[in-house]
TORDO-71412 format. One record per residue: residue number from 1; residue in three letters; chain; x, y, z of N, C-alpha, C in turn. Coordinates in steps of 0.2 Angstrom, whole numbers, plus 2048, in hexadecimal, padded with zeros to 3 digits. Layout:
! residues N
 pos code unit n.east n.north n.up ca.east ca.north ca.up c.east c.north c.up
 NUM  ALA    A      X       Y    Z       X        Y     Z      X       Y    Z
...
This chain:
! residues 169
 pos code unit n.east n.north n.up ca.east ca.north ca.up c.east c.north c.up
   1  UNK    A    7FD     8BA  76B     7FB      8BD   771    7F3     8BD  771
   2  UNK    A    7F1     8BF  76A     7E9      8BF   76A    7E6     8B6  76B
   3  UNK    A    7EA     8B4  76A     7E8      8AC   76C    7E6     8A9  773
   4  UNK    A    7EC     8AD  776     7EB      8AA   77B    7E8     8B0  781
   5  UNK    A    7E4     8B7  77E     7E0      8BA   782    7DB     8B5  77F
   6  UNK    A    7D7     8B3  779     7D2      8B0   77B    7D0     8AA  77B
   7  UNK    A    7D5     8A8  77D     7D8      8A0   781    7D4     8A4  78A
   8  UNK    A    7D7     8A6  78C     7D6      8AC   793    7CF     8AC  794
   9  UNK    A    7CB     8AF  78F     7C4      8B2   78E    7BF     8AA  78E
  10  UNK    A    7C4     8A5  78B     7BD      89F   78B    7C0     89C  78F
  11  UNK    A    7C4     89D  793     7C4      89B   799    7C0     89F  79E
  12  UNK    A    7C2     8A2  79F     7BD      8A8   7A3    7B5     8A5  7A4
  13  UNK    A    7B5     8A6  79C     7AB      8A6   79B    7AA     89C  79E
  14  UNK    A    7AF     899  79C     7AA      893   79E    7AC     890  7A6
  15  UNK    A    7B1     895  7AA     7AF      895   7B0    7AA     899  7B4
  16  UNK    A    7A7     89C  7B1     7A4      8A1   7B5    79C     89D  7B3
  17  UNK    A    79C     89A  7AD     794      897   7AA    795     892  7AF
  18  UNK    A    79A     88F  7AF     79A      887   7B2    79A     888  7B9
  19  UNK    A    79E     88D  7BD     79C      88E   7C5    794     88D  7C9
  20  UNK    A    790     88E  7C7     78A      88D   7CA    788     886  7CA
  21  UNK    A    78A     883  7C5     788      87A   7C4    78E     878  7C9
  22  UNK    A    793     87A  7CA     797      878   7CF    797     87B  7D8
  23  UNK    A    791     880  7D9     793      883   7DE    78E     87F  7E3
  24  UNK    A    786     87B  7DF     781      877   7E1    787     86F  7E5
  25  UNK    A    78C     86F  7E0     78F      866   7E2    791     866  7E9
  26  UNK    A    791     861  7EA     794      85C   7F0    79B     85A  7EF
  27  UNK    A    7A0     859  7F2     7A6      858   7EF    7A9     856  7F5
  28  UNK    A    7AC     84F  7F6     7AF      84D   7FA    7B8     849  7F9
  29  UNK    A    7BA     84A  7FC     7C0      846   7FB    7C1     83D  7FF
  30  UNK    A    7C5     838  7FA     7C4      833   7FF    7CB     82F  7FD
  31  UNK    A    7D0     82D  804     7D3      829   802    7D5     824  804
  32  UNK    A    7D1     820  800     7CE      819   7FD    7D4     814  802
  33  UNK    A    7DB     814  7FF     7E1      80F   804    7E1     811  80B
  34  UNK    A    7E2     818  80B     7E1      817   814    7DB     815  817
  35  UNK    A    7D6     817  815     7CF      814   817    7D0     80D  816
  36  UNK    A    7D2     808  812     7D4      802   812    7D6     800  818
  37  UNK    A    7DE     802  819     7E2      801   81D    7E1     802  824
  38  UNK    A    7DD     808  825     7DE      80A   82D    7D6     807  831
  39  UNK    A    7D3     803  82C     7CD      800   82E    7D0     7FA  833
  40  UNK    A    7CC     7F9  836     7CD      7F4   83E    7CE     7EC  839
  41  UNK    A    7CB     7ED  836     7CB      7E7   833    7D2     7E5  830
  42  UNK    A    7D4     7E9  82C     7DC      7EB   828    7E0     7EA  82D
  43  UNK    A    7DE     7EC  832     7E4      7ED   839    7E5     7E7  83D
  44  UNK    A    7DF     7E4  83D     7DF      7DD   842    7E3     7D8  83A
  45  UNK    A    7E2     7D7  836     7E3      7D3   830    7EC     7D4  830
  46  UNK    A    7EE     7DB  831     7F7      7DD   831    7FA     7D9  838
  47  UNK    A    7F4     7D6  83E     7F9      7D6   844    7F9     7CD  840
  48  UNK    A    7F2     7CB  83F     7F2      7C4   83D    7F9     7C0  839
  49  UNK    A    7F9     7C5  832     7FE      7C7   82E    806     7C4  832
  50  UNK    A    804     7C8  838     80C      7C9   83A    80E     7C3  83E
  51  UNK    A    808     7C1  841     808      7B8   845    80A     7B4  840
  52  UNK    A    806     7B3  83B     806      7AE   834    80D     7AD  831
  53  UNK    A    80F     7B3  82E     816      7B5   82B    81B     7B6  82F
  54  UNK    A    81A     7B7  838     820      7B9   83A    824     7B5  83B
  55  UNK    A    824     7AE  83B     829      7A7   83F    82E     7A6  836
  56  UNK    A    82A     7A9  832     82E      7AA   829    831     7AE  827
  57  UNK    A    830     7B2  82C     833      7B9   82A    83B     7BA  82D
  58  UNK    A    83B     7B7  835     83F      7B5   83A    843     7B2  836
  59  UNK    A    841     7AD  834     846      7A5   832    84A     7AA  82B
  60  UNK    A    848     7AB  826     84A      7B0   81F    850     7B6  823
  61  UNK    A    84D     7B9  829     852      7BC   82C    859     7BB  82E
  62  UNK    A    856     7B5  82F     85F      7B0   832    862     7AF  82E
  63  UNK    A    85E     7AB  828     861      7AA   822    865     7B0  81E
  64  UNK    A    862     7B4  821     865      7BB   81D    86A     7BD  820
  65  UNK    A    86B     7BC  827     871      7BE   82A    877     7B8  82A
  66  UNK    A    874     7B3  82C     87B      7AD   82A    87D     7AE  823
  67  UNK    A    87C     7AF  81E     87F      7B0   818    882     7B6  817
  68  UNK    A    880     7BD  819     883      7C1   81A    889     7C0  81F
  69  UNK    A    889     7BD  825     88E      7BB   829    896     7B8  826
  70  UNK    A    892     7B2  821     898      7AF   81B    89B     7B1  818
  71  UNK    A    897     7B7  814     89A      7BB   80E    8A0     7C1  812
  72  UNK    A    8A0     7C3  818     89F      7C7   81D    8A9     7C1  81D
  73  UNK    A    8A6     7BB  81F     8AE      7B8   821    8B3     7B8  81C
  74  UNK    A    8AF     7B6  816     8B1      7B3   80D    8B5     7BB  80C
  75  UNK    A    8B2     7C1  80E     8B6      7C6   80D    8BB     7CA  80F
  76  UNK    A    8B9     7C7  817     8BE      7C8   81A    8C5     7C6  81A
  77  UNK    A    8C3     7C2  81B     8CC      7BB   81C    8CB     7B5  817
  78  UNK    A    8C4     7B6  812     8C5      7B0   80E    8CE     7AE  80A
  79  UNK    A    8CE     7B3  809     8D5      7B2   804    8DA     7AF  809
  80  UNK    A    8DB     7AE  812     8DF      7AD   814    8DD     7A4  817
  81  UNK    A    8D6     7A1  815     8D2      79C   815    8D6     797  811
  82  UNK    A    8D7     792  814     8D8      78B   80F    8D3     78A  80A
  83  UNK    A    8D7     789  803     8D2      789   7FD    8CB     783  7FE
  84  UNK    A    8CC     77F  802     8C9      778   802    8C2     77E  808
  85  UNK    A    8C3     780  80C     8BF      784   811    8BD     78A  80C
  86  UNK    A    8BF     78F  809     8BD      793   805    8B7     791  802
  87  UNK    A    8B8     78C  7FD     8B3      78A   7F8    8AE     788  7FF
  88  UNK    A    8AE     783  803     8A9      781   808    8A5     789  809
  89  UNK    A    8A9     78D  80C     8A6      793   80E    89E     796  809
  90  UNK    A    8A4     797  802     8A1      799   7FD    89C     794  7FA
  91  UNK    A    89B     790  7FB     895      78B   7FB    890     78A  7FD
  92  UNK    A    893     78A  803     88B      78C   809    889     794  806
  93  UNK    A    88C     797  806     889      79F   805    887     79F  7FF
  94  UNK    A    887     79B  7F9     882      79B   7F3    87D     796  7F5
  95  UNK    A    87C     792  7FB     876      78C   7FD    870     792  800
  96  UNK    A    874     796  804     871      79A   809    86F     79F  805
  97  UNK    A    870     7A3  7FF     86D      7A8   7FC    867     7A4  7F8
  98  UNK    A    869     7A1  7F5     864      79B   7F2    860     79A  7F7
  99  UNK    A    85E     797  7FB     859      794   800    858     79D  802
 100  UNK    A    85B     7A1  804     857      7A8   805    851     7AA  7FF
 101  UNK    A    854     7AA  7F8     850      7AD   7F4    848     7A8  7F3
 102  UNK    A    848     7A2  7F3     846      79D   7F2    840     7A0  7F9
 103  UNK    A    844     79E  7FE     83D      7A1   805    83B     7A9  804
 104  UNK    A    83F     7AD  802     83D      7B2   800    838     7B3  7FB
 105  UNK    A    838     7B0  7F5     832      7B1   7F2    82D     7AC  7F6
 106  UNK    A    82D     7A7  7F5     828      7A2   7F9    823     7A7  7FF
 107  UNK    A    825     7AD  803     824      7B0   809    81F     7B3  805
 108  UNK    A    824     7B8  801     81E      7BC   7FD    819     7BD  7F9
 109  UNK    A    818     7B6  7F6     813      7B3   7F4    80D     7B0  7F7
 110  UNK    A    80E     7AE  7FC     80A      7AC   803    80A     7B5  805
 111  UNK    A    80E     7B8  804     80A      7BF   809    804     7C0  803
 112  UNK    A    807     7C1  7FE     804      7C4   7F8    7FD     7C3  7F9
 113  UNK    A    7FD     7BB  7F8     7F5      7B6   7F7    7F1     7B9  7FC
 114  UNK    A    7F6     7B9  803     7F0      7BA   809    7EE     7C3  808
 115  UNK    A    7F2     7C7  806     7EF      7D0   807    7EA     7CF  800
 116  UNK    A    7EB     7CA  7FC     7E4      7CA   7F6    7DE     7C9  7F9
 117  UNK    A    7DF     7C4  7FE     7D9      7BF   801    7D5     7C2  806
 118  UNK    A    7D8     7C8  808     7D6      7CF   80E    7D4     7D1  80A
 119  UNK    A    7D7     7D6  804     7D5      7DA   800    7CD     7D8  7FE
 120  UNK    A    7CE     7D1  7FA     7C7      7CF   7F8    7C0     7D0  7FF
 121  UNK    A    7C2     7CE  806     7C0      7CE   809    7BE     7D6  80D
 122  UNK    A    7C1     7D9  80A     7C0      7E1   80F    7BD     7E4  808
 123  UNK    A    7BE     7E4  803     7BC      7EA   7FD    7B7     7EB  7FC
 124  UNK    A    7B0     7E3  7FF     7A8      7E4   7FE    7A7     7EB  804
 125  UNK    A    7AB     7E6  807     7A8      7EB   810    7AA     7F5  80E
 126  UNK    A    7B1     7F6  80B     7B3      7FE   80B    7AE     801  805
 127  UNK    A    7AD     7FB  7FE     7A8      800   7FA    7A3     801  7FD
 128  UNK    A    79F     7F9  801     798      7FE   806    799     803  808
 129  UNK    A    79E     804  80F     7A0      80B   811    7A0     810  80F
 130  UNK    A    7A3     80F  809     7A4      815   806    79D     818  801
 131  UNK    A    79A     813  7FF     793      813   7FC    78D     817  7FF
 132  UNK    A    78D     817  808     78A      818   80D    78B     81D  80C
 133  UNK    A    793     820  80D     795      825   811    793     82B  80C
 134  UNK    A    793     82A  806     793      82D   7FF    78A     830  800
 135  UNK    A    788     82C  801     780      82A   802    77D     82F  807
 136  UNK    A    781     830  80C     77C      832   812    77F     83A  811
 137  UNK    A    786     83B  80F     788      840   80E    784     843  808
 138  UNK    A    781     841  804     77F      845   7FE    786     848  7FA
 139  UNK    A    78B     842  7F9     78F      846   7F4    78F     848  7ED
 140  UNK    A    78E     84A  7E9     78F      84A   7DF    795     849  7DF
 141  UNK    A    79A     84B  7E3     7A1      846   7DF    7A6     846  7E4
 142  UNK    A    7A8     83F  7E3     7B0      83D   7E9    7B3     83C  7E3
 143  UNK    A    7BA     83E  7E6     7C1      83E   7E4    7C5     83A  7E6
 144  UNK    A    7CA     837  7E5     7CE      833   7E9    7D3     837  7E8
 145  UNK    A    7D6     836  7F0     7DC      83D   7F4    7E1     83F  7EF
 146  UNK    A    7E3     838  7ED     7E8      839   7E9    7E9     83F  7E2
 147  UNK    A    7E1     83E  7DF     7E2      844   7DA    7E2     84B  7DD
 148  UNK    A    7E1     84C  7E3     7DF      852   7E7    7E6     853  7E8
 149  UNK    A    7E7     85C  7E7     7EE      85B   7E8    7EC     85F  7F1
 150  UNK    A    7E7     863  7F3     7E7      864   7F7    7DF     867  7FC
 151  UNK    A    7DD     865  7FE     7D5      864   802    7D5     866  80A
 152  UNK    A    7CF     86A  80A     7CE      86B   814    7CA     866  813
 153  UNK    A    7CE     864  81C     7CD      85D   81E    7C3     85C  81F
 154  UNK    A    7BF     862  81F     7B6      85F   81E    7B5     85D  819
 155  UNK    A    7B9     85C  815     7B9      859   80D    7BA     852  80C
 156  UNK    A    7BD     851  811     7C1      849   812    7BE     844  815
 157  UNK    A    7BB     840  812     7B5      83C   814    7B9     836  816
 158  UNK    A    7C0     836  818     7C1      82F   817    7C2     829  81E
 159  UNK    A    7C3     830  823     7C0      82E   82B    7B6     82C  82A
 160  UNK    A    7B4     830  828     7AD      82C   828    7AD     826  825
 161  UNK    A    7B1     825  81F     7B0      81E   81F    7B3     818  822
 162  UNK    A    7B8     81A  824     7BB      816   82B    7B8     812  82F
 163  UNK    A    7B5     818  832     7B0      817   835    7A9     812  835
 164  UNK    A    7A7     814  82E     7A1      810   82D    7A4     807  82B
 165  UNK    A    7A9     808  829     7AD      802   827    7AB     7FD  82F
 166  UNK    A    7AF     801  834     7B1      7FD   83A    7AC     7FC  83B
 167  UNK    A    7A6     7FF  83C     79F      7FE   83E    79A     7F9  83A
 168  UNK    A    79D     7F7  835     798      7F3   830    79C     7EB  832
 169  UNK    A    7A1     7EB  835     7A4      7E4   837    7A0     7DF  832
């Protein structure tokens, strides 16, 4: 018990020492992914995104649903199938999982490369932003949102960087 009154007491004392050197700061909160994301730039790059990938995304869907349709037969009435057509069936349906997995990775590999290619291109433009934003606000320290467990929103600098972000095109 006496341990942990002066456990208590040097807590106490080195809040109270420490409060003035904290009460001078600046403190901001910032969150860095949404700032990425909700940027004009991030936004126009998701529609490009969806022109680019969507005619592969389409075709992968077919694929996914014709083999699902097969397995869908194979289950239903395969047993009541001619062995000679059963195996046909089941073959196309292991051609068509194969050829799914195959474009399935190949898709998101091509997504991957391209969200790096953005990334490298948007990340010079959101550090300035946020360098500026840090800048003109005079802050002593940003936080990214995530360690915050909870912040009023005049703390949350992450629309101002948004902002500067869209503005710096």
């Amino acid at each position: 018990m006496r341990k942990l009154t002066q456990m208590v007491l040097l807590a106490a004392t080195l809040a109270a020492t420490a409060t003035p050197a904290f009460a001078d700061m600046k403190i901001a909160v910032l969150n860095y992914q949404m700032a990425l994301l909700e940027s004009d730039a991030a936004k126009q790059y998701a529609v490009d995104a969806e022109k680019k990938f969507g005619p592969q995304l389409t075709k992968l869907k077919a694929l996914e649903s014709s083999a699902k349709g097969i397995q869908d037969r194979l289950v239903s009435g395969g047993d009541k199938l001619p062995q000679g057509d059963r195996e046909k069936l089941e073959l196309d349906f292991k051609q068509k999982a194969r050829d799914f997995q195959f474009q399935s990775k190949e898709l998101n590999e091509a997504k991957a490369n391209a969200d790096r290619d953005m990334l490298k291109q948007l990340k010079p433009k959101l550090d300035g932003a946020v360098e500026e934003v840090i800048k003109n606000g005079g802050f002593d320290l940003v936080l990214e949102r995530g360690a915050v467990i909870d912040v009023k929103p005049q703390y949350d600098i992450t629309r101002q960087v948004i902002e500067r972000m869209n503005k710096a095109r």
